[in-house]
ZAMARZA-661219 format. One record per residue (C-alpha): residue number from 0; z negated, x, y. Coordinates in Angstrom, 3 decimals. Layout:
N
<r NUM <Z X Y>> ...
***
This chain:
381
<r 0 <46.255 48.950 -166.689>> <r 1 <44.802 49.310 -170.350>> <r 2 <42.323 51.531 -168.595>> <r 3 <41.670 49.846 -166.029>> <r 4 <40.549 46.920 -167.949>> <r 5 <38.334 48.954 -170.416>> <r 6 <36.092 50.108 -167.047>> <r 7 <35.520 46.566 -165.764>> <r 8 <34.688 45.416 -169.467>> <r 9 <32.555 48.337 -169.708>> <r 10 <30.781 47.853 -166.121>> <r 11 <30.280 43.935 -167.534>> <r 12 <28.749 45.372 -170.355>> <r 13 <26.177 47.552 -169.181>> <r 14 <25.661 44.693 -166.231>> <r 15 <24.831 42.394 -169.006>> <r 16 <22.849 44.805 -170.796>> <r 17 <20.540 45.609 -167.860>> <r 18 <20.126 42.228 -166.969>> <r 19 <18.654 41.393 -170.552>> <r 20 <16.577 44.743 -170.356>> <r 21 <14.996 43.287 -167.105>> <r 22 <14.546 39.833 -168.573>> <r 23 <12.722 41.292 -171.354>> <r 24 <10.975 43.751 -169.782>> <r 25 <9.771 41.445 -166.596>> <r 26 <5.958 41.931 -167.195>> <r 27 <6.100 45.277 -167.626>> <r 28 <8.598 46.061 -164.495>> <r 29 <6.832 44.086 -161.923>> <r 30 <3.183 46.058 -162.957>> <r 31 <5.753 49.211 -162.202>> <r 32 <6.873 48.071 -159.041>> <r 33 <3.167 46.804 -158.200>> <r 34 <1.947 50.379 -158.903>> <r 35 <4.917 51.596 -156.387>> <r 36 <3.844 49.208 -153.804>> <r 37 <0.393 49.952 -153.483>> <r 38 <1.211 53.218 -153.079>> <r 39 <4.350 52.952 -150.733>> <r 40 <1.835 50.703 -148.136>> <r 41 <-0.605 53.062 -148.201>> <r 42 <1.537 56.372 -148.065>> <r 43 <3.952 54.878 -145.316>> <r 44 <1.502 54.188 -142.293>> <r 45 <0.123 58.050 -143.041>> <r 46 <3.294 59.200 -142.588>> <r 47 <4.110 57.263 -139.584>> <r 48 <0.473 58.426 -137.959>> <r 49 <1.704 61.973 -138.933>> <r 50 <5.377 61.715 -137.280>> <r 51 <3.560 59.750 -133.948>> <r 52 <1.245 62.984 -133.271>> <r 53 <3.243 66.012 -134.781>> <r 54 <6.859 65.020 -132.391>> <r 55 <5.233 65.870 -129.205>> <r 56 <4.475 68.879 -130.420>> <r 57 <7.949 69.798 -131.541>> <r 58 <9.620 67.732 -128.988>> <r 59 <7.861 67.869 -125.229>> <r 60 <9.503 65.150 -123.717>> <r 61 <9.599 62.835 -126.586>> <r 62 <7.902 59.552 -125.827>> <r 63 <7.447 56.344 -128.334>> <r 64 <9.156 53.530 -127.099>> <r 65 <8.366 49.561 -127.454>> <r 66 <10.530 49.874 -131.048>> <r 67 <8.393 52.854 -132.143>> <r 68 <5.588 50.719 -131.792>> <r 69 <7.010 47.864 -134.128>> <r 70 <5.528 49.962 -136.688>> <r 71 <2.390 49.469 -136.022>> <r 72 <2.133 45.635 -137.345>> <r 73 <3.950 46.585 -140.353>> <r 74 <1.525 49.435 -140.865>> <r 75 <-1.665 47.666 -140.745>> <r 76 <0.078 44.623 -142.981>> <r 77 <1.154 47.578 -145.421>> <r 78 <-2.638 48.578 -144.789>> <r 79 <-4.507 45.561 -145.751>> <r 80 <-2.496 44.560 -148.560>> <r 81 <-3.272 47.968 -150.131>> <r 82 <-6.804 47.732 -149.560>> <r 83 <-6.886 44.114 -150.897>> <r 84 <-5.206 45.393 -154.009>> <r 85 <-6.554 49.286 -154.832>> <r 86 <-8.487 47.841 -157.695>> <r 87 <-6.042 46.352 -159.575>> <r 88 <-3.688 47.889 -162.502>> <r 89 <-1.234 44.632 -162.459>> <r 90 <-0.401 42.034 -159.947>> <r 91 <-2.341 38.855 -159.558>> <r 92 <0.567 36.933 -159.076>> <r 93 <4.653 36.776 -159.824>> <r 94 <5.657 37.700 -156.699>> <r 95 <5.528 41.250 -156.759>> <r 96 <9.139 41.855 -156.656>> <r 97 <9.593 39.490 -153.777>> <r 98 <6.426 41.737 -151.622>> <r 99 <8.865 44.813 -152.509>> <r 100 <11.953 43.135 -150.694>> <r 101 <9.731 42.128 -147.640>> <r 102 <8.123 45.839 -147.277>> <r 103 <11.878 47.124 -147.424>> <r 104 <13.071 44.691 -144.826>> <r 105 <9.585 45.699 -142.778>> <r 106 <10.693 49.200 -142.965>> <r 107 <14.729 48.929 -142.437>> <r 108 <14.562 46.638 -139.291>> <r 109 <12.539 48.382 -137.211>> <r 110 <14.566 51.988 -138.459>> <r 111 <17.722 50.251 -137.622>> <r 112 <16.499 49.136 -133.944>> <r 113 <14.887 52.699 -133.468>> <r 114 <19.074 54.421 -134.327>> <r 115 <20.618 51.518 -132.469>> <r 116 <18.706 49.968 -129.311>> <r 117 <16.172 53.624 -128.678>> <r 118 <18.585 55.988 -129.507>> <r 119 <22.218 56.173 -128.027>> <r 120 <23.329 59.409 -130.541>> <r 121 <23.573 59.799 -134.075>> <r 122 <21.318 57.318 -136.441>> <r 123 <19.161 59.863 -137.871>> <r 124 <16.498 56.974 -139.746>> <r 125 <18.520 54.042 -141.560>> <r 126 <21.307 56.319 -143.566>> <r 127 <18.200 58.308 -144.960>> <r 128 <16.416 54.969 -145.934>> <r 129 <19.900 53.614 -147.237>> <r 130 <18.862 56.230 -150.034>> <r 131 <15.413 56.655 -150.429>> <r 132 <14.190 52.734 -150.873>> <r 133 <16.459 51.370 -153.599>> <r 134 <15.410 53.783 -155.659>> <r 135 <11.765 52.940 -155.000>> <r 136 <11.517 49.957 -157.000>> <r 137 <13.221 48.494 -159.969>> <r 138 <15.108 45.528 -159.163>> <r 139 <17.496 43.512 -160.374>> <r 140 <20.891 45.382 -159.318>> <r 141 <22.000 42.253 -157.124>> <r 142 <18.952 42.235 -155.009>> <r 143 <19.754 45.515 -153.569>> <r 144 <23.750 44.932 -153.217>> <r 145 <21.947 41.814 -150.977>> <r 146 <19.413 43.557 -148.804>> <r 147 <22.169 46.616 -148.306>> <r 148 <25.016 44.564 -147.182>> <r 149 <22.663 42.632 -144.957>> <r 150 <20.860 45.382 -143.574>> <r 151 <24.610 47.245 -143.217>> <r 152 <25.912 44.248 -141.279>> <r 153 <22.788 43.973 -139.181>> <r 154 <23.267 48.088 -138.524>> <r 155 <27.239 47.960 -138.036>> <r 156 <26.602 44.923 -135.162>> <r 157 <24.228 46.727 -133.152>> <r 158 <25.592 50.038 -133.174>> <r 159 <29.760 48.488 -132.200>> <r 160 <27.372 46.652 -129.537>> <r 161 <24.871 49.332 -127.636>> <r 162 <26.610 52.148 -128.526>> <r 163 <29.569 54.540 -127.429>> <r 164 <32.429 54.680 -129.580>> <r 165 <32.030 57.558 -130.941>> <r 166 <28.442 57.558 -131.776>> <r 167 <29.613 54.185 -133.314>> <r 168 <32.138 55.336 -135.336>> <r 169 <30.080 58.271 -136.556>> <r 170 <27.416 56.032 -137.472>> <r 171 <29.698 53.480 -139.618>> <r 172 <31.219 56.507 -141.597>> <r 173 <27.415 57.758 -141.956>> <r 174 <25.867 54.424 -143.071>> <r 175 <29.068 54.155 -145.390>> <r 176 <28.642 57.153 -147.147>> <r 177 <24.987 56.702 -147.863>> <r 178 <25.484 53.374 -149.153>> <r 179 <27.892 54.978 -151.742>> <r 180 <25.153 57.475 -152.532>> <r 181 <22.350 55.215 -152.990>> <r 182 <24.252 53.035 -154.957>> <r 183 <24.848 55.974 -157.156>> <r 184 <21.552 57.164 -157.209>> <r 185 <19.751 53.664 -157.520>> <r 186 <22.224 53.694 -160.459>> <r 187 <20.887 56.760 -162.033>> <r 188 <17.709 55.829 -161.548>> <r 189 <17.580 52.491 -163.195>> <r 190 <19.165 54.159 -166.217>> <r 191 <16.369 56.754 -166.497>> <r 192 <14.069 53.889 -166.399>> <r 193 <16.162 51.575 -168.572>> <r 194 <15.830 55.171 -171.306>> <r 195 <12.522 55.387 -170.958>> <r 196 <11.317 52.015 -171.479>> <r 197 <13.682 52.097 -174.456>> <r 198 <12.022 55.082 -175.790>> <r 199 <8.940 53.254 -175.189>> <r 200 <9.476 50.174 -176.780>> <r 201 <11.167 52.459 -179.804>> <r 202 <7.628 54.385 -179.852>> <r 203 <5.699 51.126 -179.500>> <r 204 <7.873 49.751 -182.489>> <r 205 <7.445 52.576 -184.803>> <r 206 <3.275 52.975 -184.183>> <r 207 <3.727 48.689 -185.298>> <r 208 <5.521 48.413 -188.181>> <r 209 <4.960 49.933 -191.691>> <r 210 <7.094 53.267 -192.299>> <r 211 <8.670 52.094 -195.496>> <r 212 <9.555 48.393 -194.356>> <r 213 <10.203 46.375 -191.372>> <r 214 <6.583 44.563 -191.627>> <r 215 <4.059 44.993 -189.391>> <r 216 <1.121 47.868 -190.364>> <r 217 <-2.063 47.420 -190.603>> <r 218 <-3.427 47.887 -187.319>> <r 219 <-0.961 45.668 -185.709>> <r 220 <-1.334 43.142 -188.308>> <r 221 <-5.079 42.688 -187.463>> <r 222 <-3.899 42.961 -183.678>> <r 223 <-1.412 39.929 -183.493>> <r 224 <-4.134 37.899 -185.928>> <r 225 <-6.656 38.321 -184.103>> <r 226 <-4.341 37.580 -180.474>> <r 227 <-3.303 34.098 -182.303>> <r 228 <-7.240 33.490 -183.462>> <r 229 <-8.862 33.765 -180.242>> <r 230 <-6.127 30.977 -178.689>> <r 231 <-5.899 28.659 -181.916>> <r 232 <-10.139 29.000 -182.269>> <r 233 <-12.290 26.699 -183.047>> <r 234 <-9.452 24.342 -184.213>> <r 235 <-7.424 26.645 -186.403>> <r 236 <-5.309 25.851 -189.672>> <r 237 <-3.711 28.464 -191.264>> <r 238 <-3.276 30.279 -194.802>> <r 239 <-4.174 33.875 -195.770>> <r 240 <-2.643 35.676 -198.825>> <r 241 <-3.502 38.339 -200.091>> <r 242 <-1.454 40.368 -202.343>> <r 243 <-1.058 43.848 -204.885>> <r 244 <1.378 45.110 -207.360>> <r 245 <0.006 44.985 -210.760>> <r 246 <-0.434 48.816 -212.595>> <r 247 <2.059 50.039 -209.628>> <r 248 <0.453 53.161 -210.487>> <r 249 <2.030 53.471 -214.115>> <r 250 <5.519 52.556 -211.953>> <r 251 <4.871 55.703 -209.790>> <r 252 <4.147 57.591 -212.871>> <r 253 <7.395 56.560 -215.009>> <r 254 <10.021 55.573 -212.147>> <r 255 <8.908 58.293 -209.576>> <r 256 <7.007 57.890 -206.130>> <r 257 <10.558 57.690 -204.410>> <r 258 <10.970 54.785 -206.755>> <r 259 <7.502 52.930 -206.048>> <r 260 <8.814 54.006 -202.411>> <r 261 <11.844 51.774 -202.259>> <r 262 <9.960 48.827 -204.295>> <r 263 <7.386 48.450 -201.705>> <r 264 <9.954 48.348 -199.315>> <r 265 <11.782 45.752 -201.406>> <r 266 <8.864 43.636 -201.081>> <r 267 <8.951 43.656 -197.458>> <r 268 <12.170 42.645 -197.380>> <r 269 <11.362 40.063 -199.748>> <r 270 <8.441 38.932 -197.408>> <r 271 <10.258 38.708 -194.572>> <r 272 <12.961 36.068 -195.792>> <r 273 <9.978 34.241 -197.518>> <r 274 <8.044 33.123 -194.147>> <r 275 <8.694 32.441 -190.736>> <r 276 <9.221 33.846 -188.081>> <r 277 <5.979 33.153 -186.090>> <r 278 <3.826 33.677 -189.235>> <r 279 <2.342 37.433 -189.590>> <r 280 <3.186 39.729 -192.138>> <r 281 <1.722 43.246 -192.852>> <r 282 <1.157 45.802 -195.477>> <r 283 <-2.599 45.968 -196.216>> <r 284 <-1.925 49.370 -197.571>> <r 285 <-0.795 51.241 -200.770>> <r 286 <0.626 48.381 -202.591>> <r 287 <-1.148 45.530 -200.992>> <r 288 <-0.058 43.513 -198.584>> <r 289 <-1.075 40.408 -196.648>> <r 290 <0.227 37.313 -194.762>> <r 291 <-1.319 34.894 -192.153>> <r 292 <0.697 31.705 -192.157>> <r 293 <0.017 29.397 -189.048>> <r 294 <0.028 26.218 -189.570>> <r 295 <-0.492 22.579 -188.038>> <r 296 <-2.221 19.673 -189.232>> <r 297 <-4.121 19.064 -192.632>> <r 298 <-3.499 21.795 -195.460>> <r 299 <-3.762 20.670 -199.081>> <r 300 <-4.420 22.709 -201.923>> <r 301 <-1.274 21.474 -203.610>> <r 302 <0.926 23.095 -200.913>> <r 303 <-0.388 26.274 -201.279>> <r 304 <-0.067 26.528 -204.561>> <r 305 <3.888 25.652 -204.518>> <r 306 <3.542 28.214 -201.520>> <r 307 <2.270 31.056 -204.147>> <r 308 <4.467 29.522 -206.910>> <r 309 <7.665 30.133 -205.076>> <r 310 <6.664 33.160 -203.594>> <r 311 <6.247 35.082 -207.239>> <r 312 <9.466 33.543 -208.429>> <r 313 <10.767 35.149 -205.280>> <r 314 <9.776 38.606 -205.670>> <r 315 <9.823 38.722 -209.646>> <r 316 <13.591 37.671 -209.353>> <r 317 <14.498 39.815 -206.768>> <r 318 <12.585 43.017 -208.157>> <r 319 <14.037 42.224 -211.723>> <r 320 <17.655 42.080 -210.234>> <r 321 <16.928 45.515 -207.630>> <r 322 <15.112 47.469 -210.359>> <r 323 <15.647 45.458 -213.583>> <r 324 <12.042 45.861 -213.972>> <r 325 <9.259 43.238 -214.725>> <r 326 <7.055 43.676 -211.465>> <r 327 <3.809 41.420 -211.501>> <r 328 <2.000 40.237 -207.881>> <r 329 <-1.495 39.210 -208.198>> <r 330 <-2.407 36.662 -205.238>> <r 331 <-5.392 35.592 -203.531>> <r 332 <-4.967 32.362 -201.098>> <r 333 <-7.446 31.281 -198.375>> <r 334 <-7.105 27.829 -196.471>> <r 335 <-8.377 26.581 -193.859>> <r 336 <-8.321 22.922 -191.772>> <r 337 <-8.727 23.357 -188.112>> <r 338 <-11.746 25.817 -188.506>> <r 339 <-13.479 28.418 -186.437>> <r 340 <-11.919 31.662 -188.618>> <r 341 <-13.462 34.710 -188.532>> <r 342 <-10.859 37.041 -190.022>> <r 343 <-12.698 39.617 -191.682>> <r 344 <-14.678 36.621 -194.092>> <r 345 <-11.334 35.292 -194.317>> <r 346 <-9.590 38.553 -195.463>> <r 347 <-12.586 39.005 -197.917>> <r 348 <-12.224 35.888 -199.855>> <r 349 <-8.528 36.141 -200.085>> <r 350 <-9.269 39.763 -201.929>> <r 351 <-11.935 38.287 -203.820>> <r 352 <-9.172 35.226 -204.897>> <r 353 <-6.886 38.126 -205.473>> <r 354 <-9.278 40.436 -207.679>> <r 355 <-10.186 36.925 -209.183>> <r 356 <-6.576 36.345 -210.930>> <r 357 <-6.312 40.282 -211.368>> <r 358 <-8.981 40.338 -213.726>> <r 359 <-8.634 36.995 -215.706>> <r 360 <-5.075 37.312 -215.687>> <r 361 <-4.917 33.883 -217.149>> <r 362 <-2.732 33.211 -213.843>> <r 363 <-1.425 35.487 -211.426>> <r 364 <-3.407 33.383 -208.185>> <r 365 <-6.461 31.682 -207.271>> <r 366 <-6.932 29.910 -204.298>> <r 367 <-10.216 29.269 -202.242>> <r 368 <-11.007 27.147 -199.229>> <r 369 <-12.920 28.825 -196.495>> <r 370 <-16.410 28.611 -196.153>> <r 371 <-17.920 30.252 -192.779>> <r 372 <-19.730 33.071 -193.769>> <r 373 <-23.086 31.522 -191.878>> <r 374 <-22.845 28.652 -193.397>> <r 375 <-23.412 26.899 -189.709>> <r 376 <-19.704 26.584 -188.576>> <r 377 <-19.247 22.736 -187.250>> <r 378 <-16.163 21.562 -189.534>> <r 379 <-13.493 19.715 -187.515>> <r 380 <-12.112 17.057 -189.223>> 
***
């Protein structure tokens, strides 16, 4: 009994689990599936053409009958929809999953007509399509249970109907069996897919972040700044620090790189429960490191500096206490009230600010408002 309830919690699980995977991964699963489609409506009708003229051949007194020719709507709907969508990479809409369900039902009724009404033997087209299509696109695991059990009842109530007994019987045991196995093999397929997206977004994750802390590199810091500039443009307000470890150098030299190592990663760390979640944080590189805080409404100067204020306390205290060293952060602060940014002035007045305090050392910060670099910019009050 123990055991018993260990597999159900287990198959609740990993039902939970892929549920949240497709969820997350919606975007992403419906460009797959759209990628499947096109290709599915365009490979389908070829094969049906091929099948039509290669039978008689094979077969001398074979001859298509009215259900045969049900295919031929389907094809030329399969047909046009392909040709109306070879030049995309993604859908233009959020129905692609839905178009995947409808070009399964356009294939299984006709297949289950052909074994039940034009053919009084064996089914010989609907088991193999019991295990082919679920596996064709990635679904949600429900959708398929739906469109096999319907498409099984459909099946079961013709054949019992048109059909001898034993024909009948051998096609319910058939269709029975191969709905076993495509469960199984849709199964196996979605985990291969559920893997490889995993291994995907793992990749993804690791080309993104910085390989000593959890913060985002440089590349994908300039990536997600310049995604949130070209929305929040020409209206943006935000703050842009700019930061280095004072003599880190002589730290490397006396404590060790592995040392230096762990204190960059420290910072991160430190970073990361200093800001929010929506505001961007990268390392710069070496011992730099920069943050773009987005922000609404008017910024003052004062807030900054209590931003910058806090923020040293923050990373002094929690350096002294990892390292019982005396770790200085020099800090260079931009500002700006719902401006047109260009990120590249804006990242070289926050390392100006930065070098500023470095090199006067009366103060470990200076703070500038931006100025577009043309001098032009209209100002938004």
């Amino acid at each position: 009994m123990e055991n018993i309830k260990l597999l159900f919690e287990n198959i609740i699980e990993r039902y939970e689990s892929r549920k949240m995977f497709f969820n997350d991964h919606r975007t992403e699963l419906e460009a797959s599936n759209f990628i499947m489609l096109k290709g599915a409506c365009i490979t389908t009708p070829i094969v049906f053409l091929v099948i039509y003229f290669i039978t008689p051949f094979f077969l001398p007194n074979w001859h298509a009958s009215l259900y045969h020719y049900l295919f031929i709507p389907f094809c030329f709907l399969f047909v046009v929809y392909y040709f109306l969508n070879r030049h995309f990479s993604e859908p233009k809409g959020r129905y692609t999953n839905v178009l995947c369900v409808v070009f399964e039902l356009m294939l299984f009724i006709p297949c289950i007509l052909l074994d039940t009404m034009a053919n009084a033997t064996s089914a010989q087209f609907f088991p193999l399509l019991l295990v082919a299509l679920p596996a064709l696109f990635f679904l949600p695991y429900y959708w398929h249970i739906i469109i096999l059990s319907a498409m099984e009842i459909l099946f079961l109530v013709l054949t019992v109907g048109v059909k001898h007994r034993f024909f009948a019987t051998t096609d319910m045991v058939l269709s029975a069996f191969a709905i076993v196995f495509s469960l199984g093999v849709m199964n196996l397929m979605n985990s291969l897919r559920v893997k490889t997206y995993q291994l995907s977004d793992h990749y993804r994750e690791m080309s993104q972040k910085d390989v000593l802390s959890s913060i985002c590199n440089k590349s994908y810091f300039f990536e997600l700044s310049h995604k949130y500039l070209d929305i929040s443009n020409p209206n943006t307000s935000c703050i842009l620090i700019f930061m280095d470890v004072d003599d880190f150098k002589s730290i490397n030299d006396t404590r060790g790189h592995e040392a230096g190592d762990r204190i960059l990663a420290s910072i991160g760390d430190i970073l990361m429960s200093c800001f929010r979640n929506n505001d961007i944080i990268g390392r710069y590189g070496g011992d730099e490191f920069i943050v773009l805080m987005k922000m609404n409404g008017y910024i003052k100067e004062a807030f900054v500096k209590n931003k910058l204020i806090n923020l040293r306390d923050r990373l002094r205290r929690g350096l002294k206490e990892a390292y019982d060293m005396d770790i200085n952060i020099s800090m260079g602060a931009v500002y700006a009230n719902r401006e047109d940014i260009k990120l590249t002035a804006m990242l070289r007045m926050a390392d100006a600010a930065m070098y500023e305090a470095k090199k006067h050392k009366d103060t470990y910060y200076r703070i500038y408002p931006y100025k577009d670099p043309e001098g032009g910019g209209k100002r938004h009050a």
